[in-house]
C-alpha positions as CSV (number, residue, x, y, z in Angstrom):
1,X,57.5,-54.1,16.0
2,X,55.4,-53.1,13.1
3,X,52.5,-52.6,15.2
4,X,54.4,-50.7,17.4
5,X,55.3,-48.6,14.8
6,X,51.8,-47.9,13.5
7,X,50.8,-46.9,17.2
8,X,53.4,-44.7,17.5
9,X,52.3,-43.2,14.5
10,X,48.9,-42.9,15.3
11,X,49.4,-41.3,18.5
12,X,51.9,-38.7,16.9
13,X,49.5,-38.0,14.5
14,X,46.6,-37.6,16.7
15,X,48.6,-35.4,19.6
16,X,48.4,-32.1,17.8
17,X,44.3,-32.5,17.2
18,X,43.9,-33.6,20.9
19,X,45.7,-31.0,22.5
20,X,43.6,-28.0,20.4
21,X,40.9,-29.7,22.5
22,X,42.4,-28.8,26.2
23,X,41.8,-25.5,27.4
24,X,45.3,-24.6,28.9
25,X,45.8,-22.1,31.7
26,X,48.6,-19.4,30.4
27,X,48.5,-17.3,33.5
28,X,47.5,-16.4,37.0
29,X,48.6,-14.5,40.2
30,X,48.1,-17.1,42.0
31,X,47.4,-21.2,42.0
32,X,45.7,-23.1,44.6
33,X,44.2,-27.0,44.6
34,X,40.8,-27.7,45.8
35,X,37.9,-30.0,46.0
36,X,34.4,-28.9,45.2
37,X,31.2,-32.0,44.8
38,X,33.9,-34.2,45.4
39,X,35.8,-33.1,42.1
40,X,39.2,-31.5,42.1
41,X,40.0,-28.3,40.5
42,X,42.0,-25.9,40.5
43,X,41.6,-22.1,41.8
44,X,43.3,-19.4,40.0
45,X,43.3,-15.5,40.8
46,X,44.8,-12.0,39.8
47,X,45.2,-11.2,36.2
48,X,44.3,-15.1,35.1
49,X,44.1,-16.0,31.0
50,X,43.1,-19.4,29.4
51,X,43.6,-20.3,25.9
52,X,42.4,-22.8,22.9
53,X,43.3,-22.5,19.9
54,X,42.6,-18.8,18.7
55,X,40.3,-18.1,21.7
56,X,41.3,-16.3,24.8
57,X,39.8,-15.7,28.2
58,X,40.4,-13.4,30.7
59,X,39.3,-13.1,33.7
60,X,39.8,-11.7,37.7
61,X,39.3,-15.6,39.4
62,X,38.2,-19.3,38.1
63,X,37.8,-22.7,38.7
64,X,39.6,-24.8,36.2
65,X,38.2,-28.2,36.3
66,X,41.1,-29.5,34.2
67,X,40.1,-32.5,33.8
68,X,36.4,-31.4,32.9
69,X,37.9,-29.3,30.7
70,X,35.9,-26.6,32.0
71,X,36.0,-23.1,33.6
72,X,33.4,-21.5,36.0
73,X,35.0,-17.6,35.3
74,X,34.2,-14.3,37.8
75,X,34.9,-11.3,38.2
76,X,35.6,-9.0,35.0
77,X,35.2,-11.3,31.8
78,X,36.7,-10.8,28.2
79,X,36.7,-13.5,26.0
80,X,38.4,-12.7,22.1
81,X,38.5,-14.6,19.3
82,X,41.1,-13.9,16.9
83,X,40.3,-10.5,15.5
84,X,36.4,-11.0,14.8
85,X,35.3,-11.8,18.5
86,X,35.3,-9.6,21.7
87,X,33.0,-10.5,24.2
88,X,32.5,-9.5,28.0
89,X,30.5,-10.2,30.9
90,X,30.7,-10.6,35.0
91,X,30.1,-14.4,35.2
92,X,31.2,-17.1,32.3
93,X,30.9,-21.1,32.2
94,X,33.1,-22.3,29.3
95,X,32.8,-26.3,28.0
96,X,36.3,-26.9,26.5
97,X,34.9,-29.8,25.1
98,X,31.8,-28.5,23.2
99,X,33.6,-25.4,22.7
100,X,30.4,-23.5,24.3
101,X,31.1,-20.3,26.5
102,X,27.8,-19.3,28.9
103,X,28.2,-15.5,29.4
104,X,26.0,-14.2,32.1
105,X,25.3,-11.1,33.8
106,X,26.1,-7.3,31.2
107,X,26.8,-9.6,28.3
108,X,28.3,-7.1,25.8
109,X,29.3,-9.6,22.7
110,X,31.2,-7.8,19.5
111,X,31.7,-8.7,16.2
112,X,34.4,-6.5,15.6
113,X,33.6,-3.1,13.1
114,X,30.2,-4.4,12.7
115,X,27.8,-4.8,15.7
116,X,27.6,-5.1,19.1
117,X,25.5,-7.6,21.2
118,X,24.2,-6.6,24.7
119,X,22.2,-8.8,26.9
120,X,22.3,-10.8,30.2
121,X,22.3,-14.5,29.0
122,X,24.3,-15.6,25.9
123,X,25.6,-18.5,25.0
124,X,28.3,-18.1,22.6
125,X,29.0,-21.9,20.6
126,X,32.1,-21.6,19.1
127,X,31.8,-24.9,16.3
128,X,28.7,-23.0,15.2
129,X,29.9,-20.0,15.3
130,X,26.2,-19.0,16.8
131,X,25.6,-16.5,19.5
132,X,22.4,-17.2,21.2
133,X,20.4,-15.1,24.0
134,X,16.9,-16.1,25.1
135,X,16.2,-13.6,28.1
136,X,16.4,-10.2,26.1
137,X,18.7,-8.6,23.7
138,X,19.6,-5.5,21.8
139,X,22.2,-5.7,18.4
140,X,23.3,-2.5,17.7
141,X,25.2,-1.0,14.5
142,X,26.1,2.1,13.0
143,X,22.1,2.2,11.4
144,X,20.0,0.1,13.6
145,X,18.9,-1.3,17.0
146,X,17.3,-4.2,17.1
147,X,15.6,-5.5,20.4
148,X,13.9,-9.3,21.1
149,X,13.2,-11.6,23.6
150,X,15.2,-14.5,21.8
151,X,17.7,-14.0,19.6
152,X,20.4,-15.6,17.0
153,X,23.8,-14.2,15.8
154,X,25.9,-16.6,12.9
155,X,29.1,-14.5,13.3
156,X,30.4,-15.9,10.2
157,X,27.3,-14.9,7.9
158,X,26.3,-11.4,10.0
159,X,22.9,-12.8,9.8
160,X,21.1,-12.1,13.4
161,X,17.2,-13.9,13.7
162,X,15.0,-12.4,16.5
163,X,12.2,-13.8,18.0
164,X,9.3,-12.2,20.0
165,X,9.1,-8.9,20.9
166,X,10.8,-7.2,18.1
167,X,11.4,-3.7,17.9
168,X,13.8,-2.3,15.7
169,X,14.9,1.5,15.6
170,X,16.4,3.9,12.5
171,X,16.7,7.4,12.2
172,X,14.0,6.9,9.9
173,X,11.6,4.5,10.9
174,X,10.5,2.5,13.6
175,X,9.4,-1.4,13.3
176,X,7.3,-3.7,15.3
177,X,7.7,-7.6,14.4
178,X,7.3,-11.1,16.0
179,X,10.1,-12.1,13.3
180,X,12.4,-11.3,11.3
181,X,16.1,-11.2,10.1
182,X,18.9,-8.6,9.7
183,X,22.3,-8.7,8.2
184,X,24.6,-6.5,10.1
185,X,27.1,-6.3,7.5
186,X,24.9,-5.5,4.1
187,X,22.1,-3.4,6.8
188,X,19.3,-5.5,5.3
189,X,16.3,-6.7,7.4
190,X,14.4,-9.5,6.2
191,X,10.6,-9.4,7.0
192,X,9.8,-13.4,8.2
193,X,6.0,-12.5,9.6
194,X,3.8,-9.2,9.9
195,X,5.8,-6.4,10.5
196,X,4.7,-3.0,10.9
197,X,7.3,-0.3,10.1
198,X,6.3,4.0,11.4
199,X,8.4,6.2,9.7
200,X,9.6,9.9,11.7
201,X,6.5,11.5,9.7
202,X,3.7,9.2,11.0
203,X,3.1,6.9,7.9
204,X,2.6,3.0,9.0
205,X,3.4,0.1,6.6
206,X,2.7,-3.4,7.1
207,X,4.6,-5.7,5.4
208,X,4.5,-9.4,5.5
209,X,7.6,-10.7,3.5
210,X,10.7,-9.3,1.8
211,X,13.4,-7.6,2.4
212,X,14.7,-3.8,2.9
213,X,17.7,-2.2,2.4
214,X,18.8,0.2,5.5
215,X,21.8,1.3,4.1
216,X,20.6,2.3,0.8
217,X,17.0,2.8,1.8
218,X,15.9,0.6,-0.7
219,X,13.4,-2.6,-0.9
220,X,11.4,-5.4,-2.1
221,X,8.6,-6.8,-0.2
222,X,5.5,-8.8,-0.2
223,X,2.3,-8.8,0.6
224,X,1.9,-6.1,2.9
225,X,0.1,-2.6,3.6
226,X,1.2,0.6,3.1
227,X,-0.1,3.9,5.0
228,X,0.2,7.2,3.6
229,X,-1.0,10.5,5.0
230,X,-4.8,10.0,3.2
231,X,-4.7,6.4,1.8
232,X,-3.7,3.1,3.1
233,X,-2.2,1.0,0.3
234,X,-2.5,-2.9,-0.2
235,X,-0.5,-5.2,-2.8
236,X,1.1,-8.5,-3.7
237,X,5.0,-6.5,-3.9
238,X,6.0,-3.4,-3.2
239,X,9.4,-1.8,-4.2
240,X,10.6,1.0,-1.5
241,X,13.6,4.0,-2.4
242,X,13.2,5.7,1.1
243,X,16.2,7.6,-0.1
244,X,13.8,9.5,-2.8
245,X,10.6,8.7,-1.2
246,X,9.7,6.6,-3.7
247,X,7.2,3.9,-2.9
248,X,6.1,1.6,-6.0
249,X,3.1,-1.4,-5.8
250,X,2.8,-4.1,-8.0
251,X,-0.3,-6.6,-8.7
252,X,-3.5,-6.0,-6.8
253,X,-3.0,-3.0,-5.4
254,X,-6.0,-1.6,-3.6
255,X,-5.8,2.2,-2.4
256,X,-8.3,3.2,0.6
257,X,-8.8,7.1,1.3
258,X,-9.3,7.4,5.2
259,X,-10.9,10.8,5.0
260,X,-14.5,9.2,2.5
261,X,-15.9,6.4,1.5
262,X,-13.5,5.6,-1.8
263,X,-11.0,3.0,-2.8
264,X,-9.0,2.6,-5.5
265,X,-8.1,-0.8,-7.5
266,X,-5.1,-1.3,-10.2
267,X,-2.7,-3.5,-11.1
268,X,0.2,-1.5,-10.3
269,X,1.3,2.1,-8.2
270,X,3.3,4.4,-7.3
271,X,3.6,6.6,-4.4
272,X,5.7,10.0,-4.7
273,X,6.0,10.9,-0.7
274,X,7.9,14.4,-1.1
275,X,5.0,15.7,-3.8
276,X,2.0,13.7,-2.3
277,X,0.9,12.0,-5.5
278,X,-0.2,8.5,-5.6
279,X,-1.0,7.2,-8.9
280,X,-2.3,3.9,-9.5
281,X,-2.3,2.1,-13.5
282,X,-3.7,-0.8,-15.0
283,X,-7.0,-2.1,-14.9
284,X,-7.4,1.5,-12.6
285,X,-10.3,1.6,-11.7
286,X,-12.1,4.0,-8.5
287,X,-15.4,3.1,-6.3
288,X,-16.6,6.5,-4.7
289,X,-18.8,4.5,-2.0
290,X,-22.5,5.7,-1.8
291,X,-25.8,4.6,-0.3
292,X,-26.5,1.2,0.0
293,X,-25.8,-0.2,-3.7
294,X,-25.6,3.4,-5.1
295,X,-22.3,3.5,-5.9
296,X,-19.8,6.0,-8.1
297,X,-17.1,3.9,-10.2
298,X,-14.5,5.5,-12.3
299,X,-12.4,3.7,-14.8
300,X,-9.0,5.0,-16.5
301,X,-5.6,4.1,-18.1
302,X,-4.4,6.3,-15.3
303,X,-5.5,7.4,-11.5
304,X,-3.9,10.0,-9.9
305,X,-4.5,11.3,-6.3
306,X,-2.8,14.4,-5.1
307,X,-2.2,15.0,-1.4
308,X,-2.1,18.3,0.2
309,X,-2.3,19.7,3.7
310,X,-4.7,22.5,1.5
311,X,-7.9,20.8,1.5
312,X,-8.5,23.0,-1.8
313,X,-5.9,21.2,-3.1
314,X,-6.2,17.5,-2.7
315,X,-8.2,15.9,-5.7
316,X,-8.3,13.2,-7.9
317,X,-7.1,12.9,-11.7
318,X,-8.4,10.2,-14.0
319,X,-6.6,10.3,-18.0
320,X,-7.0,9.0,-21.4
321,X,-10.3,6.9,-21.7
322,X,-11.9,7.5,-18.8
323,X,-15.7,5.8,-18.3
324,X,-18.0,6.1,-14.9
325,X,-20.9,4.0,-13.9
326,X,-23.2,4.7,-11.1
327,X,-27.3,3.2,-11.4
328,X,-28.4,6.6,-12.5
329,X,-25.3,7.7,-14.3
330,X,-23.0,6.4,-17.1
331,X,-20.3,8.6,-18.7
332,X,-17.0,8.9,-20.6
333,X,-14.5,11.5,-21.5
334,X,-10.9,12.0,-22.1
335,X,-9.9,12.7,-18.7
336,X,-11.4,14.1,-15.2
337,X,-10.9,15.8,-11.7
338,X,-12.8,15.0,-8.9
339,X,-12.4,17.7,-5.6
340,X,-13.0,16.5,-2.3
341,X,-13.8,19.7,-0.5
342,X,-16.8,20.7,-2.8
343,X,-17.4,17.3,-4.3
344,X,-17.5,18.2,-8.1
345,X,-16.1,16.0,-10.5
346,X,-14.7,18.1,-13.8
347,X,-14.9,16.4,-17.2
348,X,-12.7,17.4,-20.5
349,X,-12.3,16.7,-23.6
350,X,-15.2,15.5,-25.6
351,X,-17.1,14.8,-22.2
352,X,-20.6,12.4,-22.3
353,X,-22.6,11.8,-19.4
354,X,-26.2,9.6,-19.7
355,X,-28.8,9.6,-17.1
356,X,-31.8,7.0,-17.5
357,X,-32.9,8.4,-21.2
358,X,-30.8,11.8,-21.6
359,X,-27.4,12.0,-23.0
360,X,-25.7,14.9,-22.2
361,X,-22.6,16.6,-24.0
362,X,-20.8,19.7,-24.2
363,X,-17.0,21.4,-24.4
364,X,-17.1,20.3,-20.6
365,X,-19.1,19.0,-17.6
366,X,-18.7,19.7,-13.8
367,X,-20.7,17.5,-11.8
368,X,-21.8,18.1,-7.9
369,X,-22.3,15.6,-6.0
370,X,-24.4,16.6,-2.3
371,X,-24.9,13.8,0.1
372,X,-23.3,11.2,-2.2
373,X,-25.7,11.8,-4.9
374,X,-26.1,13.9,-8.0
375,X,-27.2,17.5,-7.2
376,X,-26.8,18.8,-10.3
377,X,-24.3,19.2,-13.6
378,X,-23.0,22.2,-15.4
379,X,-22.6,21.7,-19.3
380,X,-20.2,24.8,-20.6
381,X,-20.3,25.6,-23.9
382,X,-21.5,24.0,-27.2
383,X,-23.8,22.1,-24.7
384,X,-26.4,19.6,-25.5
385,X,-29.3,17.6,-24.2
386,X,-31.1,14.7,-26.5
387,X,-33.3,11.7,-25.3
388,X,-35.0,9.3,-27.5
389,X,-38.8,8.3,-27.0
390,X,-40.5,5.2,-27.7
391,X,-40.9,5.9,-31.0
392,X,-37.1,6.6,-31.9
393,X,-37.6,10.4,-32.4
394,X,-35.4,12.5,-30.5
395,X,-35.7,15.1,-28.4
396,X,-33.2,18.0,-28.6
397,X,-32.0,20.9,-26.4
398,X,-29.4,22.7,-26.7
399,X,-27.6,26.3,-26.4
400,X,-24.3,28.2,-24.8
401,X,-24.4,27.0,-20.9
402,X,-27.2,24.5,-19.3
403,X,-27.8,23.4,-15.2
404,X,-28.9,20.2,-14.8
405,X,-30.9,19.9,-11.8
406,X,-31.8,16.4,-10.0
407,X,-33.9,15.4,-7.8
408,X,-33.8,11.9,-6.2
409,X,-31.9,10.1,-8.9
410,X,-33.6,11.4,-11.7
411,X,-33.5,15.1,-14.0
412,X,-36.2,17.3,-12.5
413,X,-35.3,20.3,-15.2
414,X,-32.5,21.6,-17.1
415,X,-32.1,25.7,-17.5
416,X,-30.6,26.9,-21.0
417,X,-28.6,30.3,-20.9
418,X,-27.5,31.6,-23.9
419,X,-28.4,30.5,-27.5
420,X,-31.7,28.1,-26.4
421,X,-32.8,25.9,-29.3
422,X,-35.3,22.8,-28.6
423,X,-36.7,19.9,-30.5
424,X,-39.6,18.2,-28.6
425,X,-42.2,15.8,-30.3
426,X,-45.1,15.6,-27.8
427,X,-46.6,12.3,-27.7
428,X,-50.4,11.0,-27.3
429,X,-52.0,6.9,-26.3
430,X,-55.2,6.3,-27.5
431,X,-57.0,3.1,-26.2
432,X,-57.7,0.7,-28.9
433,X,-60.2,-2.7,-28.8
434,X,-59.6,-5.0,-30.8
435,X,-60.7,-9.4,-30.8
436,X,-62.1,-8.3,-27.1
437,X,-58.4,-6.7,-26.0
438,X,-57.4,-3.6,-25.6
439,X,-54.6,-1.9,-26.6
440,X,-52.9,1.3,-26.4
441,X,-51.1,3.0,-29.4
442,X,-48.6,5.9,-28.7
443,X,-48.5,8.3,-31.4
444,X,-46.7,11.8,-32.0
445,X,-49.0,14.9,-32.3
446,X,-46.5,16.9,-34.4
447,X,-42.9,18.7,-33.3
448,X,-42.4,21.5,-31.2
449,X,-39.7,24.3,-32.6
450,X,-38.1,26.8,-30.4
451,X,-35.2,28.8,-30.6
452,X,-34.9,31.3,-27.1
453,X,-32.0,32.7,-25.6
454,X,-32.9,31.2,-22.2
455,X,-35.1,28.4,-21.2
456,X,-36.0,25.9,-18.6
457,X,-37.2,22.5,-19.8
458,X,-38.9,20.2,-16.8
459,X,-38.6,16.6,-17.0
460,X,-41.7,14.1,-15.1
461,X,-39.7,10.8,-14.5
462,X,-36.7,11.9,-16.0
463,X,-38.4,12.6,-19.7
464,X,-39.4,16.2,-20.9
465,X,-42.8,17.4,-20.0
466,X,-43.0,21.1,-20.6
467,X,-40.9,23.9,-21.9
468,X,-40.9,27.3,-20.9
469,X,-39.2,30.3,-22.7
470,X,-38.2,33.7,-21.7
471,X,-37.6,36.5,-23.4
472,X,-39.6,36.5,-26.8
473,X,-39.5,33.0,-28.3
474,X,-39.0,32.1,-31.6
475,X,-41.5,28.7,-31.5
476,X,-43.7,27.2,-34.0
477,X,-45.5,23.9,-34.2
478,X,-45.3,21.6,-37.4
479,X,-47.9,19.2,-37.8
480,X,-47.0,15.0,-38.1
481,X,-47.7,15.4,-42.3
482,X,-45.5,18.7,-42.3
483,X,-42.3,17.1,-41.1
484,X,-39.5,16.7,-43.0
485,X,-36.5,14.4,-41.5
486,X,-33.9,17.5,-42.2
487,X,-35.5,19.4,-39.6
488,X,-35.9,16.7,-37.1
489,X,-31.8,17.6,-35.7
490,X,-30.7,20.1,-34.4
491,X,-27.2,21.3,-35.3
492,X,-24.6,19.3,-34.0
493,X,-26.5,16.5,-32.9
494,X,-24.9,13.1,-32.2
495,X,-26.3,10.3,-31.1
496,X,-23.7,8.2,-29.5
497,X,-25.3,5.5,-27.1
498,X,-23.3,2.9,-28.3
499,X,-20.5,4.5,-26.5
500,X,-22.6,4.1,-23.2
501,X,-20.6,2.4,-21.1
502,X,-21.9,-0.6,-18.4
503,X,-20.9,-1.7,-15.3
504,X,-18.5,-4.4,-16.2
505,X,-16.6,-1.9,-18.7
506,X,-15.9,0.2,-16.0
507,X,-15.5,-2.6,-12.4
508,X,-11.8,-4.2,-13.9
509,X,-11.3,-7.5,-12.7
510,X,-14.1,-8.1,-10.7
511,X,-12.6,-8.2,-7.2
């Protein structure tokens, strides 16, 4: 009796759980018997709805393998579950058991008041709560379509995974992916492999990892490329406000112009899309790509590029401790400007420029560059020219405006307008012998004065060799004995080669 008992209750118990597991037909027109592979079902038409538990199916015609616990469905399709799922389709197989309905044939699945699946072949398993399609899909929302060969929907976490073939389309943008991830609820797509996103005005990105925003237009992402209208931008993160146009980089970012031969390194960037300016911070530092190992590398706290449909106005600024290095030219000032469309690069602010023995300074310095080399430089105002010879002594040129003029890599001359004054000390070698040797000795043969308003000083392997003044010079010659170290400097000369800067004080980081 006891056992009885406990079987009794056991089966009561256990009634309930079993018979959420049937699917139960709750209407049809019509209600015929038949036999199919040997295997009776039962065949239902006209206006004909199954149910278990909160899911419903309707359909035109089925065969209800009851005691399969399957349906093979035709006709018009609509599956709902509860008030989350609507689903329809023109052909359906649902496993009562596993739970699993096979849509075929203009799948269009809903999560309700967030997005719409449409494909061909989904299988919708209910347990999982996991919409699946492996032939072609499209999830649509109120911001994006999202197309893929293979596909994923968790209904309960909004979190669809698509696989080959991705392309996803915004208002805004349009990406290309093998895959990735999107959450239909919160709009965010979450980069899983390369994905290269176009935006409506042309610029590419390529972004490896991360996410982005679509609702707010905002992002985080990782290792990637950016592509603006002149550069493409490289780093390790990159932090997106497509809302303001706001585009930051962070650690190793690496800045190529399309247009020449430069690229620009830092540890972080931003990108200003609505003004055009890039600017780039930390360990900044530029490489204007010459001939072979002749290149131009600038170094600043800050690197600024400028975009601009006006090729007059597009340039590069470099601020606050700025130092260049190229083989035949070192330099430093407070800040600079290059211009692309007539190559000059524009000094300020206690500007000093060295090139092989000559130091160069004045109020400040243009520089032109002509088939990636250095044509010449402009020194205006308070400008000055000093070198020092083997023998220390230092040769001086100054006045109101100098022209540098180069040829190869080298000073071929320099023209003074306006206040000329010169210090040159001429030098002599005489051939010594001495315990069977011979030796040379290098001696000075006095100074050479001259104050001229204008003057043009040649150089022979980039040290002076002549000087020639116009308009009646003031010159005189003081022998060796006659010199007296107070007359030796011009006015406002300043030796400053300690400031000359090298190549690793300028290349940050070597990369």
């Amino acid at each position: 009796m006891l056992r009885f008992a406990i079987f009794l209750f056991t089966l009561i118990s256990f009634t309930p759980v079993f018979a959420q597991k049937k699917v139960k037909l709750k209407k049809a027109d019509e209600w015929l018997g038949s036999v199919k592979d040997g295997q009776r079902f039962d065949r239902v038409l006209g206006n004909v709805i199954f149910i278990q538990n909160k899911t419903t199916i309707y359909c035109d015609s089925a065969h209800f393998f009851k005691s399969q616990n399957r349906i093979e469905a035709f006709g018009k399709i609509h599956i709902t579950e509860g008030d989350s799922v609507d689903a329809t389709s023109n052909g359906l197989s649902y496993d009562g058991n596993k739970k699993i309905a096979y849509l075929r044939k203009n799948v269009v699945f809903t999560k309700l008041g967030i997005a719409t699946l449409y494909t061909d072949f989904l299988d919708y398993d209910r347990p999982k709560n996991e919409a699946r399609y492996f032939n072609g899909g499209k999830l649509v929302d109120t911001t994006n379509v999202l197309t893929s060969k293979k596909g994923y929907y968790d209904i309960r976490t909004n979190l669809a995974s698509f696989k080959t073939n991705v392309v996803g389309v915004n208002p805004d943008y349009t990406l290309t992916s093998d895959t990735l991830q999107y959450n239909s609820k919160t709009k965010i797509i979450y980069f899983r492999d390369s994905t290269t996103v176009t935006d409506k005005e042309g610029g590419v990105a390529v972004y490896k990892s991360g996410f982005y925003n679509t609702s707010r237009k905002e992002s985080i992402l990782n290792l990637g490329q950016i592509e603006t209208a002149e550069y493409k931008i490289k780093g390790d993160e990159y932090l997106i406000d497509d809302a303001s146009k706001m585009y930051k980089a962070k650690g190793h970012v690496v800045m190529t112009s399309k247009e020449e031969n430069m690229i620009i390194y830092g540890d972080n960037s931003f990108y200003d899309k609505k003004s055009g300016i890039s600017k780039v911070y930390g360990n900044a530092y530029v490489a204007k790509i010459g001939d072979a190992l002749d290149t131009l590398y600038i170094t600043a706290d800050t690197l600024v590029s400028i975009e601009s449909k006006d090729p007059k106005r597009k340039r590069l600024l470099a601020y606050n401790q700025v130092k260049i290095f190229k083989t035949d030219m070192q330099g430093v000032a407070d800040s600079l400007v290059y211009i692309a469309i007539d190559s000059t690069i524009h000094f300020f602010t206690n500007p000093i420029l060295w090139s092989d023995e000559n130091q160069i300074t004045a109020d400040s310095i243009r520089m032109l560059l002509k088939d990636k080399k250095i044509d010449r430089i402009y020194m205006i105002a308070n400008s000055f020219v000093a070198s020092q010879d083997s023998l220390e002594n230092y040769n001086q040129i100054k006045g109101r405006r100098m022209t540098a003029y180069f040829a190869g890599s080298m000073m071929s001359h320099v023209v003074v307008e306006g206040n000329g004054e010169s210090i040159y000390f001429p030098l002599q070698e005489k051939e010594l012998e001495a315990d069977n040797q011979t030796y040379k000795l290098t001696y000075i043969t006095g100074m050479n004065k001259m104050i001229c308003s204008n003057m043009r000083i040649n150089f022979k392997e980039g040290k002076v060799n002549n000087i020639s003044a116009y308009v009646m010079p003031d010159a005189s010659f003081i022998p060796p004995h006659e010199i007296k170290e107070a007359d030796t400097k011009l006015k406002g000369f300043d030796w400053k080669g300690k400031f000359r800067p090298t190549r690793a004080d300028v290349v940050k980081n070597s990369r």
